[in-house]
C-alpha positions in Angstrom: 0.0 0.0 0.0 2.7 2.5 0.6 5.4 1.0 -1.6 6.2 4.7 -2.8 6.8 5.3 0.8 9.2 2.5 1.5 10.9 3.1 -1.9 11.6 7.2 -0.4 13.0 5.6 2.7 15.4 3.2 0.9 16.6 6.2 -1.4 17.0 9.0 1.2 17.6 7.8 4.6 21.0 7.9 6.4 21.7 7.3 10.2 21.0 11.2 10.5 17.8 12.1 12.3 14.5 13.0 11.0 14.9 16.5 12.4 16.4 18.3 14.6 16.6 21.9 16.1 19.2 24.2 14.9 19.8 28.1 15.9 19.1 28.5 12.3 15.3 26.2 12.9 14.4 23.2 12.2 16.1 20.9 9.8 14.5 17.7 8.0 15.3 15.1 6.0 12.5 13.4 3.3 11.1 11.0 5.5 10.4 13.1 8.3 9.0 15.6 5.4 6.9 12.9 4.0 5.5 11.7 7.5 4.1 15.1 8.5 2.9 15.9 5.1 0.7 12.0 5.5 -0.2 13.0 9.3 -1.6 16.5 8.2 -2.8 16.2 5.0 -6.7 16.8 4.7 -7.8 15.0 1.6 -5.7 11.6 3.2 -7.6 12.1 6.1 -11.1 12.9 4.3 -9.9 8.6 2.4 -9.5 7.5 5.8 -13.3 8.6 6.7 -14.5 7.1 3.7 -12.6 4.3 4.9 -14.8 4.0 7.8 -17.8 4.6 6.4 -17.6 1.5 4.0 -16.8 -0.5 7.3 -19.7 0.9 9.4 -21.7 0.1 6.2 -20.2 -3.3 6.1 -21.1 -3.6 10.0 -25.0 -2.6 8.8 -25.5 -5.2 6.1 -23.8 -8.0 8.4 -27.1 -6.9 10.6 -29.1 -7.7 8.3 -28.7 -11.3 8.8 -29.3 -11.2 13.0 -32.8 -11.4 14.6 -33.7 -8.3 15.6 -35.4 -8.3 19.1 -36.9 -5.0 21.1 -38.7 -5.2 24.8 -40.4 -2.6 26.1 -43.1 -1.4 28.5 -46.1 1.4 28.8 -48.1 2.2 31.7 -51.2 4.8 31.5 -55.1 5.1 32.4 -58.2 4.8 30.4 -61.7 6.6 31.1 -65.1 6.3 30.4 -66.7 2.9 28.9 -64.1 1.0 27.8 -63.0 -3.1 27.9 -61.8 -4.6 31.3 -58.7 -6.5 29.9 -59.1 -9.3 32.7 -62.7 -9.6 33.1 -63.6 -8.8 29.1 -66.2 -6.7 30.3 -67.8 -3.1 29.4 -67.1 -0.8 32.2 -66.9 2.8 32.8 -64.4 2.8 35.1 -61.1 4.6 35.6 -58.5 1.8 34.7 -54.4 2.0 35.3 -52.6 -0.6 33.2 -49.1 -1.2 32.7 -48.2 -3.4 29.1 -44.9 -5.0 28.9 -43.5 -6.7 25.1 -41.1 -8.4 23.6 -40.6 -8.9 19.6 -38.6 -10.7 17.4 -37.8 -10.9 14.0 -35.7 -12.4 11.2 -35.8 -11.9 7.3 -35.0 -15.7 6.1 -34.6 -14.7 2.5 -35.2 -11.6 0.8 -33.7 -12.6 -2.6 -30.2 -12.9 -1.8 -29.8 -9.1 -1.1 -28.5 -9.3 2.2 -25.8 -11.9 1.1 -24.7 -9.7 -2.1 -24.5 -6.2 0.4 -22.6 -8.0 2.5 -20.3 -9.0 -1.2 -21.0 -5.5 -1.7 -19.3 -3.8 1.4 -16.4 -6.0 1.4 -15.4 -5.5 -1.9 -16.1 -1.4 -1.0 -13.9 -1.9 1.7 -11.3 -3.0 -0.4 -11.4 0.0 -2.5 -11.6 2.4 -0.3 -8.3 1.0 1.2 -6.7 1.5 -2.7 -8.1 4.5 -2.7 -6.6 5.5 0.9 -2.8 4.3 -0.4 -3.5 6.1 -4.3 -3.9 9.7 -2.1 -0.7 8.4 -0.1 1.5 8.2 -3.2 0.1 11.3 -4.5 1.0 13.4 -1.5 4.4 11.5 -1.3 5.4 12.5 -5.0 4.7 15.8 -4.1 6.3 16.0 -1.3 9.6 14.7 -3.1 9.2 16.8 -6.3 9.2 20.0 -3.5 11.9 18.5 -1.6 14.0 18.5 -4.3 12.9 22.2 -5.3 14.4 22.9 -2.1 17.8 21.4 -2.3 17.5 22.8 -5.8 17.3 26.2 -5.0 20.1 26.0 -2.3 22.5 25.1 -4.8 21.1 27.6 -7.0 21.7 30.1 -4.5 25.1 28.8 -3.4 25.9 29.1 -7.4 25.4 32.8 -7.2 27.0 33.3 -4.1 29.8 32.1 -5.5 29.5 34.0 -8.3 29.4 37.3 -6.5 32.4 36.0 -4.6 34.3 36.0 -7.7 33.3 39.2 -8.7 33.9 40.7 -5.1 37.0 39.5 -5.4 38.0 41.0 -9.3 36.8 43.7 -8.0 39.5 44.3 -5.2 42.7 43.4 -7.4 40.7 45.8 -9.8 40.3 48.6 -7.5 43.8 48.4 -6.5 45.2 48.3 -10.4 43.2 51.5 -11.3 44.5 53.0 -7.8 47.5 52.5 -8.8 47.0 53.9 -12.3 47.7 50.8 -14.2 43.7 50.0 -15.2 41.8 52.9 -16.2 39.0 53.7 -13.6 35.8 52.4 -16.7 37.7 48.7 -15.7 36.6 49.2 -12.3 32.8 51.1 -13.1 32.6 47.9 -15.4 33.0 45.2 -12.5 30.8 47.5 -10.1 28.3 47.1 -12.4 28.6 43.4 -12.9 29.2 42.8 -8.8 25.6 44.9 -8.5 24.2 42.2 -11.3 25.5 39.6 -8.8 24.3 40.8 -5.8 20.6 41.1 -7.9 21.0 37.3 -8.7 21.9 36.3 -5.5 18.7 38.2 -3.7 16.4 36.5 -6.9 17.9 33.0 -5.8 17.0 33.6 -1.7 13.8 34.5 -2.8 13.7 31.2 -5.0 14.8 29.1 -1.8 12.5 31.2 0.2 9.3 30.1 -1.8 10.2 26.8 -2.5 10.8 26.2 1.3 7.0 27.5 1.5 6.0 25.4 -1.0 7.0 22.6 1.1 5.6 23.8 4.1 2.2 24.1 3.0 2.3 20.2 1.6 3.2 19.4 4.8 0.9 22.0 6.1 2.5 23.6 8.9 3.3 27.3 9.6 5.5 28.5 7.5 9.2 29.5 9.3 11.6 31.0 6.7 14.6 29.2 9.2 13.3 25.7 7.9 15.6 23.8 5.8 16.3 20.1 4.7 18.7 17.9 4.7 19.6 15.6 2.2 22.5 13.4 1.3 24.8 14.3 -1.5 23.1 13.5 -5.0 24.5 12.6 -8.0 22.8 12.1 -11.2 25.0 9.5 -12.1 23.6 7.2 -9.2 20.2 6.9 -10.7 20.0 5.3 -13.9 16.9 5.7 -15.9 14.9 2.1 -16.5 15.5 0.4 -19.2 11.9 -1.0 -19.4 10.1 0.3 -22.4 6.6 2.5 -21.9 4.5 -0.8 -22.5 6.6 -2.8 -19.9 6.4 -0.3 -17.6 2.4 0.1 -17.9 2.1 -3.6 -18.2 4.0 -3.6 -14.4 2.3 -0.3 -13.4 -1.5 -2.1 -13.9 -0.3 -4.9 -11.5 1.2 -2.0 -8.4 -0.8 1.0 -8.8 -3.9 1.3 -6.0 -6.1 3.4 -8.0 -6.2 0.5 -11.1 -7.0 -1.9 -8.5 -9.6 0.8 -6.7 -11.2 1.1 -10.3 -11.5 -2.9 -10.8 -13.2 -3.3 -7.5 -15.8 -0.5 -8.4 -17.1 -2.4 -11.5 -17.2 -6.0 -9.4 -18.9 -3.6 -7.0 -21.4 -2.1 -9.3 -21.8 -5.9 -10.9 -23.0 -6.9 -6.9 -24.9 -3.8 -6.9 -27.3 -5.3 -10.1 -27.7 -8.8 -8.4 -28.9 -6.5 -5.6 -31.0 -5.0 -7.6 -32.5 -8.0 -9.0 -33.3 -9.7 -6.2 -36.2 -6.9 -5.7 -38.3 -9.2 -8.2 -38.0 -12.1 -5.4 -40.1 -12.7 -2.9 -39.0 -12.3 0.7 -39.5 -14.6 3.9 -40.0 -13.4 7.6 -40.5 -14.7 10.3 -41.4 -13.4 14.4 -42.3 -14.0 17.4 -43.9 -11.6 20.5 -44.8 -11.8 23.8 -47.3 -10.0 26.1 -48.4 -9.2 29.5 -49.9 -7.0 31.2 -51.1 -5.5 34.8 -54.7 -3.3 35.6 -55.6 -1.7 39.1 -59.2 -2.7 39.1 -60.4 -5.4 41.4 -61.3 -9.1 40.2 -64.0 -10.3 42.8 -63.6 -8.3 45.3 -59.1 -7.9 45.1 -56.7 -6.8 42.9 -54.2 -9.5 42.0 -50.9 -8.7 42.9 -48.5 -7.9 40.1 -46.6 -10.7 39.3 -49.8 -13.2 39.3 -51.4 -10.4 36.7 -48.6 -10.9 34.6 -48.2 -14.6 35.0 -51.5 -14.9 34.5 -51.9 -12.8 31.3 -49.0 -13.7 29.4 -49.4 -14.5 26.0 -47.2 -14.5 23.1 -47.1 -15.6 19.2 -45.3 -17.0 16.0 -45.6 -16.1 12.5 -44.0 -16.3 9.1 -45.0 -14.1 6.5 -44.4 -14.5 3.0 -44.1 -10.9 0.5 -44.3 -11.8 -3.4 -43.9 -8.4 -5.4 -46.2 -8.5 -8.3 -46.5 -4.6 -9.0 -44.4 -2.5 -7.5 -45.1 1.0 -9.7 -41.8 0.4 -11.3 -39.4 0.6 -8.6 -37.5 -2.9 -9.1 -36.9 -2.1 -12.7 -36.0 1.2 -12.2 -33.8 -0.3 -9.4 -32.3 -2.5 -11.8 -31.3 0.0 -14.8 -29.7 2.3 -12.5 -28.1 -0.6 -11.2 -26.8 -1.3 -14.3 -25.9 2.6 -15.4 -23.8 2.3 -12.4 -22.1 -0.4 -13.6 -21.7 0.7 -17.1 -19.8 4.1 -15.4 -17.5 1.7 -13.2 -16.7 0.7 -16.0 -15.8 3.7 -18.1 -13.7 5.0 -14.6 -11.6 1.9 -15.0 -11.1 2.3 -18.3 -10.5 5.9 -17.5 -8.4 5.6 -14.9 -6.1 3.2 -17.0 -5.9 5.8 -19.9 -4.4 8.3 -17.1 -2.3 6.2 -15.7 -0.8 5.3 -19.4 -0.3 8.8 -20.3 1.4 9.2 -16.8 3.9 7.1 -17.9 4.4 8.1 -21.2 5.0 11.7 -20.0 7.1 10.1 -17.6 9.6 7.9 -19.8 9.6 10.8 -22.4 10.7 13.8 -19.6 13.1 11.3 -18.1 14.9 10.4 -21.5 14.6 14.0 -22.5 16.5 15.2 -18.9 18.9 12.9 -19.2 20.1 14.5 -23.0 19.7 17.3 -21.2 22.0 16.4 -18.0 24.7 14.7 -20.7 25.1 18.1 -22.5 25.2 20.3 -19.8 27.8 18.1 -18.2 30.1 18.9 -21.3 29.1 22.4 -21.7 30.3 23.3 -17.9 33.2 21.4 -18.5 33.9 23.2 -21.6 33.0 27.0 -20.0 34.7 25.5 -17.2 38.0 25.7 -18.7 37.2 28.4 -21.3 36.7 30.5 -18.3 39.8 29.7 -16.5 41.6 30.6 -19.6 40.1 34.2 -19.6 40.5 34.5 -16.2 44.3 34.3 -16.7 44.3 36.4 -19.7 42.4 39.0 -18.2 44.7 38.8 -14.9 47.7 39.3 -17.5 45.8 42.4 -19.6 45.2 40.3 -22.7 41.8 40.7 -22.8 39.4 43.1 -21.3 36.9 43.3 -18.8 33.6 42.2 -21.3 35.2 39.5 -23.0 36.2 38.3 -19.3 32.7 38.9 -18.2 31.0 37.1 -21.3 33.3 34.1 -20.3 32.1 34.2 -16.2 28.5 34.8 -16.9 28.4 31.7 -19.7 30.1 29.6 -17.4 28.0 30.2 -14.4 25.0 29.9 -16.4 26.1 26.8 -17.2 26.3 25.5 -13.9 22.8 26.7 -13.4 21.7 24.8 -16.3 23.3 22.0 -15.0 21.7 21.9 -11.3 18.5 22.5 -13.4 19.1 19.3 -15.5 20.5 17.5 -12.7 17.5 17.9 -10.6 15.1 17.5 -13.0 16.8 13.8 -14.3 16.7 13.0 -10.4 13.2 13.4 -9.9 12.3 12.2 -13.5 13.8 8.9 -12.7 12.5 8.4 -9.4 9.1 8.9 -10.9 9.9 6.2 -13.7 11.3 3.4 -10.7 7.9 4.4 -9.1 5.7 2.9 -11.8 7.9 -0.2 -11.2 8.2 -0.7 -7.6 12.0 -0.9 -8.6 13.8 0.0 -4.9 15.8 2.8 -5.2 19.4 3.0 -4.1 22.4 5.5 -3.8 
């Protein structure tokens, strides 16, 4: 039910803890992210009542198959001419009685509609279980795809803190060139400039980490506490391979694993119960009951009034009967019963087919964004390491006056750009994969 879940905890877990208090806040790691996310989350919670409803309805139709049995009492008086119930008489007499009862009944067959509901709420049980662990995946892959956002963005920002670094520092070795007369004072405007850029990207990327950390927190839905962060272990793109399972492999293993196929399956063998149901409204239906009666009156029988107990010894009674119901016309009820019956059907069947369709294009969009991230992760592998160098190169020429400021600029911005890109890529072929191994139930592993 949660393989997602267990797959999470076999990819991300370490021997650190699930979180822990920092002077900076609270840190996490996935799993502790994922288990708040399942403890808070709303629409989970609103499965699990659903849940309980098919079980308190499962609870009802079991009923139906136990006698039911009610005792009781009444006590009151009667005036004016009126039947002695002891002496059978007319009298016009004041007369306190107290009645107690006791009935009985059991349906002995009612056209096998209390055996189907009970089919009925079993197989409803079992759905609404699928249907409990499909919302559990579907918060858990979000919770990972915003996860990752996070780490994402702290790498983004480190990227252009380290980029302002560099400038910061070009422009000290700057400053002191042009104080000293050898750099003309536009060298130094020139790097002021780009160090204000820098300064600009690094704010944009704290916001970035600052909203994707909110993102988070409102999955999760706690208060929001900019000090949050995550931890995770060090990722590397070349630890997660993509499947080699083609998109009709993977659907044909998907069908088997995926709770909401198996949810949408049980609603058509549901529905199918629900017509048999239906049906048996043309049977006829057997009862059968039993009662029992005594009672007590405060008028006098020959002179005395009996004491209690010998009234109600005395006038006990009780009874037996069976009764037999044949529906011959029932203003169209049963049939209508039975079509809608069978509509219902006919849609349980259309939501399987449905859900199947979704879960196909799922993986299609899937496989195709995984193989596409991982061209992409390739070539921005070989473009940083190109930049990389092309950068160091300009670095040295501009140190040594060969080249000037903008051509040195052009090569830092490209290659930090890059690295961007590549944390992008990176990212994205992480998640991309994990979504892929998913389908499959594949574990995952560092």
């Amino acid at each position: 039910m949660k393989k997602l879940y267990l797959l999470v905890i076999l990819c991300f877990t370490t021997g650190v803890a699930g979180f822990s208090q920092t002077g900076q806040g609270t840190v996490m790691d996935l799993e502790t992210c994922i288990e708040v996310a399942l403890e808070n989350n709303l629409n989970l919670q609103r499965s699990q009542v659903a849940l309980a409803q098919q079980e308190a309805n499962y609870l009802a139709n079991q009923g139906q198959r136990i006698p039911t049995f009610s005792t009781g009492a009444s006590s009151g008086y009667r005036w004016g001419r009126s039947i002695n119930p002891v002496t059978n008489l007319f009298e016009n007499n004041r007369i306190g009685n107290i009645n107690l009862f006791a009935n009985s009944n059991v349906t002995l067959f009612a056209g096998q509609q209390i055996n189907n509901s009970v089919k009925q709420s079993k197989v409803d049980i079992e759905a609404a279980a699928y249907n409990v662990a499909a919302t559990e995946n579907n918060i858990t892959l979000n919770v990972i795809n915003l996860f990752i956002n996070v780490v994402f963005a702290k790498e983004q920002l480190n990227i252009a803190q380290n980029q302002l670094n560099t400038t910061k520092e070009q422009l000290t070795v700057t400053t002191k060139l042009v104080d000293a007369g050898s750099l003309p004072l536009a060298n130094k405007l020139d790097i002021q400039a780009q160090n204000a850029t820098n300064e600009l990207e690094v704010i944009n990327a704290s916001n970035n980490l600052r909203i994707a950390k909110l993102n988070l927190a409102q999955a999760m839905q706690i208060p929001f506490d900019d000090r949050m962060d995550v931890f995770a272990p060090e990722l590397e793109a070349e630890s997660f391979e993509m499947a080699q399972n083609d998109v009709d492999e993977i659907f044909a293993i998907a069908l088997g694993l995926m709770p909401e196929i198996k949810a949408a399956e049980l609603g058509i063998e549901s529905a199918e119960i629900g017509v048999r149901i239906a049906r048996g409204g043309y049977a006829p239906t057997l009862g059968f009951g039993m009662s029992a009666f005594s009672n007590f009156i405060d008028q006098a029988v020959f002179g005395e009034v009996p004491a209690f107990n010998t009234q109600i010894r005395n006038n006990f009674s009780n009874s037996a009967n069976m009764q037999l119901n044949i529906p011959i016309l029932s203003n169209m009820r049963n049939r209508a019963n039975v079509q809608r019956a069978r509509l219902q059907k006919r849609l349980a069947e259309i939501q399987e087919v449905e859900t199947k369709n979704q879960l196909r294009q799922d993986i299609e969009s899937a496989y195709t964004n995984a193989f596409a991230a991982r061209l992409s992760y390739r070539a921005s592998v070989t473009r940083v390491e190109s930049l990389e160098e092309a950068f160091r190169i300009a670095q040295q020429r501009f140190d040594a006056g060969a080249i000037n400021f903008a051509d040195y600029q052009l090569g830092q911005n490209n290659f930090f750009n890059a690295q961007a890109d590549l944390i992008t890529a990176k990212y994205t072929y992480i998640f991309r994969v994990k979504v892929l191994d998913f389908y499959l139930g594949n574990p995952l592993k560092l």
